[in-house]
LOTORTOR-466740 format. One record per residue (C-alpha): residue number from 1; residue in three letters; chain; x, z, y. Coordinates in Angstrom, 2 decimals. Example, Ala and Ser with C-alpha at 12.3 -4.5 7.8 and 13.67 -1.06 7.14 Angstrom:
<pts>
<num: 1 | residu: ALA | chaine: A | X: 12.30 | Z: 7.80 | Y: -4.50>
<num: 2 | residu: SER | chaine: A | X: 13.67 | Z: 7.14 | Y: -1.06>
</pts>
This chain:
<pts>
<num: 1 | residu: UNK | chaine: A | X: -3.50 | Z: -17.71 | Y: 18.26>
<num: 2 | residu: UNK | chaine: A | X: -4.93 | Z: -17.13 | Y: 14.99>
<num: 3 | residu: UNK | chaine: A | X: -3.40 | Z: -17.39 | Y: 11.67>
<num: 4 | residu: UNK | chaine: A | X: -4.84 | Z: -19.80 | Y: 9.10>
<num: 5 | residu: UNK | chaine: A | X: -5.68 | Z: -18.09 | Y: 5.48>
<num: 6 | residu: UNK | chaine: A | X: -3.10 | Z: -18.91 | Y: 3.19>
<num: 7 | residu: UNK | chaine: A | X: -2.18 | Z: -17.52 | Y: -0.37>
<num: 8 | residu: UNK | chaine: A | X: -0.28 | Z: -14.69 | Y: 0.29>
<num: 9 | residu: UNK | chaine: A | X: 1.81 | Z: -13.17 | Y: -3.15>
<num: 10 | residu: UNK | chaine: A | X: 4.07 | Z: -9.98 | Y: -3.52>
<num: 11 | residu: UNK | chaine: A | X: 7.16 | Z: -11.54 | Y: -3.12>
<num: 12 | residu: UNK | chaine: A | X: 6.76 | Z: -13.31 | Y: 0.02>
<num: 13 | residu: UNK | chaine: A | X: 5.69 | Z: -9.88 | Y: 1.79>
<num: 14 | residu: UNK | chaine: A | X: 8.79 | Z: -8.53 | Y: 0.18>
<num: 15 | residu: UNK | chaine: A | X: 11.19 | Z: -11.25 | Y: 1.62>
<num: 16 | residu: UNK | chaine: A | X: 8.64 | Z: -10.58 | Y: 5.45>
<num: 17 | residu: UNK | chaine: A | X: 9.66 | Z: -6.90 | Y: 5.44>
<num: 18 | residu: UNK | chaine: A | X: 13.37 | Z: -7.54 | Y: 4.07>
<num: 19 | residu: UNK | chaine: A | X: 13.67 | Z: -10.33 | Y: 7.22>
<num: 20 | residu: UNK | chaine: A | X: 11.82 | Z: -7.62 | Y: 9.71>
<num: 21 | residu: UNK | chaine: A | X: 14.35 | Z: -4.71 | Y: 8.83>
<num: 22 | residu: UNK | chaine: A | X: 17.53 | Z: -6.90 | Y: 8.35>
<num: 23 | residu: UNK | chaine: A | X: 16.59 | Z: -8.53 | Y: 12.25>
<num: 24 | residu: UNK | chaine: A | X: 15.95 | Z: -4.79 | Y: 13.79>
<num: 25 | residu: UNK | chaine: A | X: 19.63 | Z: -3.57 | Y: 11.35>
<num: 26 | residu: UNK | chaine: A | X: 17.39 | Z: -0.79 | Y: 9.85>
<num: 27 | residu: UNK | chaine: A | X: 18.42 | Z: -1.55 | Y: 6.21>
<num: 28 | residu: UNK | chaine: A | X: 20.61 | Z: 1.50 | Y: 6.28>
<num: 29 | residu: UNK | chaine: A | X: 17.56 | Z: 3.87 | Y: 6.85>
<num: 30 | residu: UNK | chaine: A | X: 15.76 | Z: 1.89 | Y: 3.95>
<num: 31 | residu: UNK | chaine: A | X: 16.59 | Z: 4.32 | Y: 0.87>
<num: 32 | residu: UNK | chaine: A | X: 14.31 | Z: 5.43 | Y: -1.45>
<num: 33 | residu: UNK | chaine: A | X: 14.62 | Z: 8.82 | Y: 0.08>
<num: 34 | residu: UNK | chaine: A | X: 13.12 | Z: 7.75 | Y: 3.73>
<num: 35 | residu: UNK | chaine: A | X: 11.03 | Z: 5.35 | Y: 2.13>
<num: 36 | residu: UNK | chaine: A | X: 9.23 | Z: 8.02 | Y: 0.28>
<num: 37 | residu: UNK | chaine: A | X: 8.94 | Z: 9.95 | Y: 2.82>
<num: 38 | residu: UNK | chaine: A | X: 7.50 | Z: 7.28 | Y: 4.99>
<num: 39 | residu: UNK | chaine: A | X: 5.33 | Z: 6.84 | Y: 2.39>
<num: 40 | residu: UNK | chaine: A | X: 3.54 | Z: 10.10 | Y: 2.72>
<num: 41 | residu: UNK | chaine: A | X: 3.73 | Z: 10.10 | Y: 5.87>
<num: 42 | residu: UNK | chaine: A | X: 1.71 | Z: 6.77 | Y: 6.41>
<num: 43 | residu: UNK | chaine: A | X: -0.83 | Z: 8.14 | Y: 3.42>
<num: 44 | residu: UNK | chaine: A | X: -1.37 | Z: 11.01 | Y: 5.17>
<num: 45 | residu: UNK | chaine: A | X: -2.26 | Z: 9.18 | Y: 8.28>
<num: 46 | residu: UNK | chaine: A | X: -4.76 | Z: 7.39 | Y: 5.93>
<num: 47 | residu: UNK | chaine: A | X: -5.97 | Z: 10.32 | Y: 4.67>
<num: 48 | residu: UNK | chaine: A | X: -6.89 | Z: 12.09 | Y: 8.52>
<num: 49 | residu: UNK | chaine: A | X: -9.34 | Z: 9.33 | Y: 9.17>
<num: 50 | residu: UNK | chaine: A | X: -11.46 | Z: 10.56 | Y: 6.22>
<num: 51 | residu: UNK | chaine: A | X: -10.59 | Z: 14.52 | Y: 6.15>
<num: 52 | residu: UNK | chaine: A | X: -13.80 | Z: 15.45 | Y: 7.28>
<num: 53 | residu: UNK | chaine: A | X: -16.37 | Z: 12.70 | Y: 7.02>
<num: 54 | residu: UNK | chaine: A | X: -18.74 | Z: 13.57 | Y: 4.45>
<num: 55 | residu: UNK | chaine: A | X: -19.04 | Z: 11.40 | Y: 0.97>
<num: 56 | residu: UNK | chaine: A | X: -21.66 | Z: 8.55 | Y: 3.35>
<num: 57 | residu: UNK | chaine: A | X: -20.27 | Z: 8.73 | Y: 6.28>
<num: 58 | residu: UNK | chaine: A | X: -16.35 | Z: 7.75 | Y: 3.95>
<num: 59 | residu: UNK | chaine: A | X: -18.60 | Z: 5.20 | Y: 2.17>
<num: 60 | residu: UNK | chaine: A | X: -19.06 | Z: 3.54 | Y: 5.34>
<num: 61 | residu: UNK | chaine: A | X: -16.61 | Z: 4.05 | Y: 7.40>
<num: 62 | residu: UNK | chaine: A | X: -15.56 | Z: -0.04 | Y: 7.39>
<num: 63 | residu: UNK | chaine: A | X: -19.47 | Z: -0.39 | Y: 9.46>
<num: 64 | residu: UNK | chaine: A | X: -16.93 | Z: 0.92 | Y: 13.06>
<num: 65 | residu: UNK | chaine: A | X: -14.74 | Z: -1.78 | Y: 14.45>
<num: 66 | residu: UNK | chaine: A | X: -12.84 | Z: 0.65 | Y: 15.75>
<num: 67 | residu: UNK | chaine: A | X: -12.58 | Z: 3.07 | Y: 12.21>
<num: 68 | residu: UNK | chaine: A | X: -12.43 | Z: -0.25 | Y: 9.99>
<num: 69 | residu: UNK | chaine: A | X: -9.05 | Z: -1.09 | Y: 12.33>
<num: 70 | residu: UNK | chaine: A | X: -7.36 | Z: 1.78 | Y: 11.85>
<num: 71 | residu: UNK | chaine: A | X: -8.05 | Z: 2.50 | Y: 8.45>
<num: 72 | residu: UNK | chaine: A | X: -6.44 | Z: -1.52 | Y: 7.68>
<num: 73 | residu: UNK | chaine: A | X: -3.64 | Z: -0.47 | Y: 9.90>
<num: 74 | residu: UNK | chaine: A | X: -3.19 | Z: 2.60 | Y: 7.97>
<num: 75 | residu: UNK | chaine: A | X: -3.77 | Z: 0.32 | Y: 4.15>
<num: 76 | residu: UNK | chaine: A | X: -1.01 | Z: -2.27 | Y: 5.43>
<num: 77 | residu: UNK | chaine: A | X: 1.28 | Z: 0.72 | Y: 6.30>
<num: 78 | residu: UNK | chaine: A | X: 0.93 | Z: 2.67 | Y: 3.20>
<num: 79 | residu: UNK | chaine: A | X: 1.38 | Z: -0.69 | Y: 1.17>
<num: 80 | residu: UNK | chaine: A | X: 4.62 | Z: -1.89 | Y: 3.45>
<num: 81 | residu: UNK | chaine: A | X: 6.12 | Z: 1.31 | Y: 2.41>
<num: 82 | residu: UNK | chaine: A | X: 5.34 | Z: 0.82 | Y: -1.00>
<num: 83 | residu: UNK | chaine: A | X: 6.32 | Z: -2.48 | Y: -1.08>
<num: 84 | residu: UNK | chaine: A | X: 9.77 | Z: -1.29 | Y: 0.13>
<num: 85 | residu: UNK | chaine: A | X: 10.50 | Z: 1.22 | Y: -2.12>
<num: 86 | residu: UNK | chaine: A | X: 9.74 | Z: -1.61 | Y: -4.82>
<num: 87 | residu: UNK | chaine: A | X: 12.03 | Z: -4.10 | Y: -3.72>
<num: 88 | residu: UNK | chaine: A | X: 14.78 | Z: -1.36 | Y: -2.82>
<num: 89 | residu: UNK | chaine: A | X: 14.48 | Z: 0.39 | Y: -6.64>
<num: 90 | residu: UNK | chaine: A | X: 14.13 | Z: -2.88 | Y: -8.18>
<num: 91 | residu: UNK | chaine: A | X: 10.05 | Z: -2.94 | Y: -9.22>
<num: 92 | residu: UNK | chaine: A | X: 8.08 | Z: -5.08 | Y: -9.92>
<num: 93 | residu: UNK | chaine: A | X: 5.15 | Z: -3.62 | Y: -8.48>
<num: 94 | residu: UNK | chaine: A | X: 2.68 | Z: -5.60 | Y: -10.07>
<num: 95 | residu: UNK | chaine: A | X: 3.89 | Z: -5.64 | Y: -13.52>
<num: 96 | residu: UNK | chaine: A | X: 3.99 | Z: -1.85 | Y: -13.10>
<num: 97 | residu: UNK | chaine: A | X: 0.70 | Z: -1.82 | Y: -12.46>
<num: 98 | residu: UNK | chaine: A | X: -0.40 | Z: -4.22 | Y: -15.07>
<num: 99 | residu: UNK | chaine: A | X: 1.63 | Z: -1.41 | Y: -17.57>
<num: 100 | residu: UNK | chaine: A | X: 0.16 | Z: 1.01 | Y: -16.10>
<num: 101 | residu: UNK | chaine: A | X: -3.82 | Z: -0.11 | Y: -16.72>
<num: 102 | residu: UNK | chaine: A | X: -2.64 | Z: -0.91 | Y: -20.10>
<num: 103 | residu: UNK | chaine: A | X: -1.41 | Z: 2.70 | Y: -20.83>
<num: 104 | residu: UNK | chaine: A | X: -4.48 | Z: 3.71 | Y: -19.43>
<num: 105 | residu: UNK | chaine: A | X: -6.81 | Z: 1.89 | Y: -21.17>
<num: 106 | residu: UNK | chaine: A | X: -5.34 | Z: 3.31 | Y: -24.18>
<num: 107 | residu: UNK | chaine: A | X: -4.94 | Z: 6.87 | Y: -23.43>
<num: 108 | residu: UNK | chaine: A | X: -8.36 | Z: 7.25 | Y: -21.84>
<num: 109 | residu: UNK | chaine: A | X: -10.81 | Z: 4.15 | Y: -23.86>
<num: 110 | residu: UNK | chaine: A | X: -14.33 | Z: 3.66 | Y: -22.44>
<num: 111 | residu: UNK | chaine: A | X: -17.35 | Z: 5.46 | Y: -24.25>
<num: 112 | residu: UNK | chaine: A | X: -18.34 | Z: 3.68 | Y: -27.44>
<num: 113 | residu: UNK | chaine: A | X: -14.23 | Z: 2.21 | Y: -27.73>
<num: 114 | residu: UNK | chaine: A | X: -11.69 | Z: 3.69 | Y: -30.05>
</pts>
């Protein structure tokens, strides 16, 4: 059974993962601590599929079912974790981000801006 597309937003995957833990009782394993740890841990796990591809074969490494499937299971990991640490530390991840671009924008303006 297939999902159908529907808009997904921040929030809702927040409230999904919250729901998840809270059914499984692992919300007292969720601190920022563990989470950051899990964190690096799932990054890391992104980062093996790539360690020693060269710069082409990395570029295309979405072209093997298998690859593309592991790298997405390794993006939704990394972002699940990230996504937890958010909600437990009270960010708004995607304001933070927006302040983030802005700040760089500033510090480091295109050629030809000042």
């Amino acid at each position: 059974m297939t999902k159908e597309p529907q808009h997904l937003d921040v929030a809702e995957l927040q409230r999904r993962l919250a729901e998840f833990a809270a059914a499984r009782n692992w919300q007292p394993y969720h601190t920022p601590k563990n989470l950051v740890a899990a964190l690096s841990v799932e990054a890391s796990e992104l980062v093996e599929i790539f360690q020693w591809l060269t710069p082409e074969e990395s570029a295309r490494v979405m072209e093997n079912p298998d690859t593309a499937h592991r790298v997405t299971d390794e993006v939704a990991d990394v972002l699940a974790y990230l996504l937890q640490l958010c909600e437990v530390l009270g960010i708004d991840a995607l304001a933070a981000l927006d302040a983030k671009i802005d700040r760089n924008e500033r510090r480091f303006p295109a050629p030809g801006e000042s």
